[in-house]
N, C-alpha and C positions, 0 to 999 in steps of 0.2 A: 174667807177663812179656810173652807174647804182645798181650795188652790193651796195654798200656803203649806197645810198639812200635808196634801199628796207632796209637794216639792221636797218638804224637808225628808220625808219617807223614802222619797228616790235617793235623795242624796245620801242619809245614809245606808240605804242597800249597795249605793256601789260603791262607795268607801271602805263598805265592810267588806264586800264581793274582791276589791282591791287587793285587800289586806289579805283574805283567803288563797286567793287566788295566788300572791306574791310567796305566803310561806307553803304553799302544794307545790309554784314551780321547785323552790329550793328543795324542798325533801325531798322530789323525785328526782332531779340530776344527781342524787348522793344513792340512789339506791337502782339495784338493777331493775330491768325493763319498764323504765318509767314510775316507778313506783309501785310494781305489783301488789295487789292486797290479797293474800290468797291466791289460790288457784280459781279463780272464778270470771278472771279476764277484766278484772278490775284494778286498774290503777290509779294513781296520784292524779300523774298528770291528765288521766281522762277527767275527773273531777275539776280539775281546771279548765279544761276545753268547755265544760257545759256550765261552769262558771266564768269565763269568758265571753261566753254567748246571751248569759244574763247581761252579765257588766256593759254591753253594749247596748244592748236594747231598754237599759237603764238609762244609760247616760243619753240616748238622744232622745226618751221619755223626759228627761229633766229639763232639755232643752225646747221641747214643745211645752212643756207647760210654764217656763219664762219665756216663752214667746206666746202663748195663748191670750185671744185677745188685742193682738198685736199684727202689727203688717207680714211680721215675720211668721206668723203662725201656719199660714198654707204653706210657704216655703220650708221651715222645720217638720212639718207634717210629709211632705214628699218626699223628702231626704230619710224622714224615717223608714218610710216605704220603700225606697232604692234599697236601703242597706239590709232592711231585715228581706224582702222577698229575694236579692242576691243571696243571703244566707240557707234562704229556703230551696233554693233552685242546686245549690252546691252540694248541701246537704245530700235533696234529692235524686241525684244525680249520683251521688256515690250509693246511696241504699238501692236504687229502684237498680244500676249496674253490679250490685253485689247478688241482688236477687236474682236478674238475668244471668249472672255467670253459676250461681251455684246452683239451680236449675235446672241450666244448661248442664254440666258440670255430672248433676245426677244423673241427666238421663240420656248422657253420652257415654259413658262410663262401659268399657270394656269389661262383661262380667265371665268371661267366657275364656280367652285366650291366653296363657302365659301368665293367669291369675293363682297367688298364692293362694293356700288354703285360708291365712286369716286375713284376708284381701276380701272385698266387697265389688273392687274392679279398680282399673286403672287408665288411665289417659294420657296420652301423648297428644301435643300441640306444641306450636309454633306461632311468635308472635315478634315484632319487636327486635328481629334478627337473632333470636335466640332460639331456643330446644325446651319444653316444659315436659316436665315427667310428674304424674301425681298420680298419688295412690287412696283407694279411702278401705278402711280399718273396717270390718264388721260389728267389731264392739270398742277395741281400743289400742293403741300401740302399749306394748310390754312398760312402755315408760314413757310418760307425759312429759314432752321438751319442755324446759325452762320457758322458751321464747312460743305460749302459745296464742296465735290470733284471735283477737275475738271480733265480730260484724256485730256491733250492735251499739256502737256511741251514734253512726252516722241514720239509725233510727230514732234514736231519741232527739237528736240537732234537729231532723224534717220536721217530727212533728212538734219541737216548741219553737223551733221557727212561724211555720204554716200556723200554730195558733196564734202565735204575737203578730202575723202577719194580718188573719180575721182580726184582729182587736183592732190593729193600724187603720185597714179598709174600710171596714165594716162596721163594729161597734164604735170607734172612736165619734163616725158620721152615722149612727143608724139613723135618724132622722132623715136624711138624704139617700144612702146607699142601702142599707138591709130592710127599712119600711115600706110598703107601698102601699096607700090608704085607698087603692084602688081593688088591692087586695085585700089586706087586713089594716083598718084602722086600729092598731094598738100604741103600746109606750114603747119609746127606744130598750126602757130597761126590761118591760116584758118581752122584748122582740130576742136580745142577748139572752136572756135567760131561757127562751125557749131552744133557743141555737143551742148553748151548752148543754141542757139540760136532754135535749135528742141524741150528743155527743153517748151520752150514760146511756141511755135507754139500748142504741144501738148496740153498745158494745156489752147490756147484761143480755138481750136476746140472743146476740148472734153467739157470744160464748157460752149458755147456756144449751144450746143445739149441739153443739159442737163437742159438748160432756156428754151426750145423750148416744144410745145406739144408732138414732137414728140418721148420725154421721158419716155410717158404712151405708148407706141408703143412697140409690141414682137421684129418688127425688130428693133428697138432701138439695141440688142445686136448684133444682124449678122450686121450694119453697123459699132456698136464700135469696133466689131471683123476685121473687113474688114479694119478698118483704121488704127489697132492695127500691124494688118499685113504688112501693108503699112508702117506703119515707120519700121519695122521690116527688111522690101526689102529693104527700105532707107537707116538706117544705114551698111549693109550689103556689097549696094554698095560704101559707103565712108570709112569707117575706117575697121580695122582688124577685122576676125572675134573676136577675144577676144572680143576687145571694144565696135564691134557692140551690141552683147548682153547685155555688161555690159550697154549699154547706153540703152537700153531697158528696163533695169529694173531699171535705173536710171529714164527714163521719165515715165514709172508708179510710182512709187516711189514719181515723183512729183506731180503726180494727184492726187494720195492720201493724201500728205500733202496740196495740194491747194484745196483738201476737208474742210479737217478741220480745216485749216486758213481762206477761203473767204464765205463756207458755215456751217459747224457743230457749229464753235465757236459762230459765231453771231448769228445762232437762237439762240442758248442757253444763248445769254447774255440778247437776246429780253425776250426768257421765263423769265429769272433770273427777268429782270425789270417790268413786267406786271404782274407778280407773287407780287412783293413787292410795285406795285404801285396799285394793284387791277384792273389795266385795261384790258380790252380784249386780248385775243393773236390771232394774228392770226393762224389758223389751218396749213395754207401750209408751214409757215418756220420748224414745226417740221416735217409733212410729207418731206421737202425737206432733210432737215438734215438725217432724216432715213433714204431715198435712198440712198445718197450721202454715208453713213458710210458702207449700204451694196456694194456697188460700191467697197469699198476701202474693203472688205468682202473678194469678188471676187476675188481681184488682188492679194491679198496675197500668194499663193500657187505661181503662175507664176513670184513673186520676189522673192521668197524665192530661187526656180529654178536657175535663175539667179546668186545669190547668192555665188551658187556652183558650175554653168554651168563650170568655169574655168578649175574646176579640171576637168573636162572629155570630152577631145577632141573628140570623137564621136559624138557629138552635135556640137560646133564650128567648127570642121574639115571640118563636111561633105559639099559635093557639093554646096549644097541651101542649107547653112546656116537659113537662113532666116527661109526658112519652115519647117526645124524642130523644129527654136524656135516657129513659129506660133503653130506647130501641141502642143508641148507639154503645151503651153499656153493654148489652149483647152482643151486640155485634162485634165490640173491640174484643171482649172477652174470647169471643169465639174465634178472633184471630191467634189471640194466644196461647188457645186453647193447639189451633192447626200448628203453632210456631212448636209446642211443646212435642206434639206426636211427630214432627220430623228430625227433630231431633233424637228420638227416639227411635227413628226408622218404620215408624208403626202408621201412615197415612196411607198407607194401600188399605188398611182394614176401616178407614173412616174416610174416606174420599169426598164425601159430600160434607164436609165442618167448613171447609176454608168458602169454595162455593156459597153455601148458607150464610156463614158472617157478611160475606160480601155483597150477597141479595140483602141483608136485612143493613145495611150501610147506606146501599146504591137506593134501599126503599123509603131511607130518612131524607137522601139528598132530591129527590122527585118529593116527596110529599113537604118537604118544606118549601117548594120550589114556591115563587109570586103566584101569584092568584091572577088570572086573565084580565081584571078591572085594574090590577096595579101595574100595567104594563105590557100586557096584551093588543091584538091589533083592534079588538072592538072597544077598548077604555077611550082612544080618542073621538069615539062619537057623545060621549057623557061632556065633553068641555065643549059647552054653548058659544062660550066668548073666549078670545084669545087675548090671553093674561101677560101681561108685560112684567120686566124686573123691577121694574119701580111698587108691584102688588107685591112681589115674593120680598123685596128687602124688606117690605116693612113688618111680614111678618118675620122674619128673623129677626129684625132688632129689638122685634118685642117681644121673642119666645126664645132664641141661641144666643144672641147677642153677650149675654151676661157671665157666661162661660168662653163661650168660642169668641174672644175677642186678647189681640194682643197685652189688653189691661180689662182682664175680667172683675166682675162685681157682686161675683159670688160667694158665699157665707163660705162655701165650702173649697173651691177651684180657684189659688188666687194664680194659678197660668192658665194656658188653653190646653185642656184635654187630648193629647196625643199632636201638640201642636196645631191642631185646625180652628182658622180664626176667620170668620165671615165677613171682616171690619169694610169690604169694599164689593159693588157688586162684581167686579172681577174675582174675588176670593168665592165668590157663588157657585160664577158660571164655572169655574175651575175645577171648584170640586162639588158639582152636581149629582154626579155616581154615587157618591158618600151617600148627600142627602138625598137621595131617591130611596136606594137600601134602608138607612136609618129610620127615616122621618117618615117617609111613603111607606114602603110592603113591608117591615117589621116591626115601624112604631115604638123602636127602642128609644126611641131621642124625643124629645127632650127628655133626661134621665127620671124615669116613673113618673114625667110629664108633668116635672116641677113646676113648669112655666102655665101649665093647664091649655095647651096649643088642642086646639077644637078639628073634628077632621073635615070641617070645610075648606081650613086654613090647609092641614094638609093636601085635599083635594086640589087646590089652587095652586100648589107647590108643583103637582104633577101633573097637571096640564100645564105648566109651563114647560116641564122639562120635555116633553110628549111634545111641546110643538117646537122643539127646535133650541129649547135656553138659550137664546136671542139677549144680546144685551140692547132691548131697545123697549 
């Protein structure tokens, strides 16, 4: 019954999404710059872009749940996954390169030479075979162009992409991907609820700091670091390592769009209106806006991390979790931190940021390094008897097998995970590297160790590979 209800619900949200969507495009092709609504960088057609973006992620929701239950169902489930994380990645890629150039942009900015008096500064570049000249305003131009830009559709795409995307990965399979009863035995739906539910919490503390004086404060950053870290432990000890992090960069992710939702847009629409009304502006909404966007400056490098932490069990594997994501969170941080002062011409007076980030990176990739027993030249005196492939297949068949096989049998993986299918002992010996990193010194595999693979089995694993992965 439930099934049936969510179906008819999707279909008609994107029926109706349809319908909206079709008379926003028509009013906006009839009216200048897309449909302007106001002077506040809002128009028509932006409301159809981000109802477009529903509309799709409806329609291949409708399509998993008539496939749920069905052969088709992992297949429809993956294909949702391609198109919403490409949506997320496009998105991404335009917000996190708008942040980089306007940034950059501030604190290249000639404030000094051949600058007018209502000039803030100006820049010359060169890109693309062309000549760029730009100016930026202290308070405003005499008169607010028709045609004026606004950056802030391609943050709202990131993050309801990136959320639709957690729902796809993550809660759709929380049983599988966001639980691990090895850490916390709870329910799928206590596990999503506490995922959103840290999303709020994050974003009333950190904006809450950020109203307060002590905003102008050096330690403002070692306490955002320190609380940063703390949800870091947080997640860590509730959900999988995977999830933990991915919800990490999920709850930055939201700080940075509840930047530019509850503080960058509205100075800006304050500017827009006190610009065109002739009234006063006040000073601190644009100083706050700059903070807030350098803020989201900062975070950038440490979601990006995130990002891709997936692929590299080294970072989720290891013991504390947690503090390697912390550590490399500083440390990226602290590159962008070096990237920002040269830009500014100002790393003669902070010579030791970029060095530092880079010791505290180069000290994540040693301290995750294998453990001398996984690998090391005194591990092969611990393997008494020398283990053939015909020991190691059989535990794979009875702990990878059901995933990693060209016709998996899995509730949840109906391909093989990245392609890698064990189905022959050739497929082993092939890719033994994999399973050494995975299975042996990270213990990422089998996923939160569905399969319940004991580490004598994987002991056995790696004395075979340690004595040569022999197919005999």
């Amino acid at each position: 019954m439930i099934q049936y209800v969510t179906l008819f619900a999707l279909l008609l949200t994107f029926l109706l999404l349809l319908g909206v969507i079709f008379a926003l495009q028509r009013a906006a092709k009839n009216r200048p710059g897309g449909g302007e609504i106001g002077q506040s960088g809002t128009t028509l057609a932006g409301y159809s872009y981000l109802l477009m973006l529903l509309a799709v992620i409806a329609a291949v929701g409708i399509g998993y749940v008539l496939a749920r239950d069905t052969p088709w169902a992992g297949h429809i489930l993956e294909w949702l996954n391609i198109v919403v994380r490409l949506m997320h990645i496009t998105f991404g890629i335009a917000w996190i390169g708008a942040s980089f150039y306007f940034v950059f942009l501030e604190n290249a900015l000639n404030r000094t030479d051949n600058v007018r008096e209502e000039l803030a500064g100006n820049l010359w570049a060169v890109h693309g075979g062309g000549f760029y000249y730009l100016e930026k305003y202290k308070s405003a131009p005499p008169v607010i162009p028709k045609s004026l830009h606004w950056f802030k559709y391609e943050a709202y795409f990131t993050w309801l992409s990136g959320f639709s995307l957690l729902f796809v990965v993550y809660y759709f399979n929380a049983s599988s991907m966001l639980i691990d009863p090895r850490v916390l035995d709870i329910s799928p739906l206590a596990g999503v609820g506490i995922g959103v539910g840290s999303f709020v919490a994050a974003w009333l503390i950190y904006d809450g700091l950020c109203r307060t004086e002590f905003v102008r404060s050096p330690w403002f950053k070692v306490v955002g670091f320190l609380i940063a870290t703390g949800f870091a432990f947080f997640y860590a000890q509730v959900f999988s390592a995977r999830a933990a992090y991915i919800h990490f960069g999920a709850m930055l992710g939201t700080l940075m769009v509840g930047n530019v939702f509850f503080t960058i847009i509205p100075a800006q629409k304050a500017m827009v209106k006190a610009a065109t009304e002739g009234t006063p502006l006040d000073p601190t909404l644009g100083k706050n806006a700059l903070a807030r966007s350098l803020h989201n400056n900062y975070f950038t490098l440490p979601v990006l991390f995130v990002m891709v932490s997936n692929h590299f069990p080294s970072t989720f594997g290891h013991s504390y979790p947690w503090a390697i994501l912390a550590a490399i969170t500083l440390g990226t941080a602290g590159v962008k931190h070096w990237l920002n002062l040269r830009e500014k011409h100002q790393t003669d007076t902070a010579v030791w940021v970029l060095p530092a980030a880079v010791a505290v990176l180069l000290g994540v990739v040693f301290v995750t390094a294998p453990p001398a027993q996984s690998g090391g030249a005194g591990a092969a005196s611990t393997c008494t008897q020398e283990v053939g492939i015909s020991q190691v297949n059989l535990i794979v068949q009875k702990r990878c097998i059901q995933c990693h096989s060209a016709h998996p049998t899995d509730d949840v993986f109906k391909s093989p995970p990245n392609g890698v299918v064990y189905d022959t002992p050739e497929d082993i010996i092939r890719l033994k590297d994999k399973i050494m990193q995975r299975v042996v010194v990270t213990k990422t595999m089998p996923q939160n160790n569905k399969t319940q693979i004991t580490q004598e089995e994987r002991d056995l694993i790696r004395c075979w590979i340690e004595q040569g992965a022999q197919n005999k």
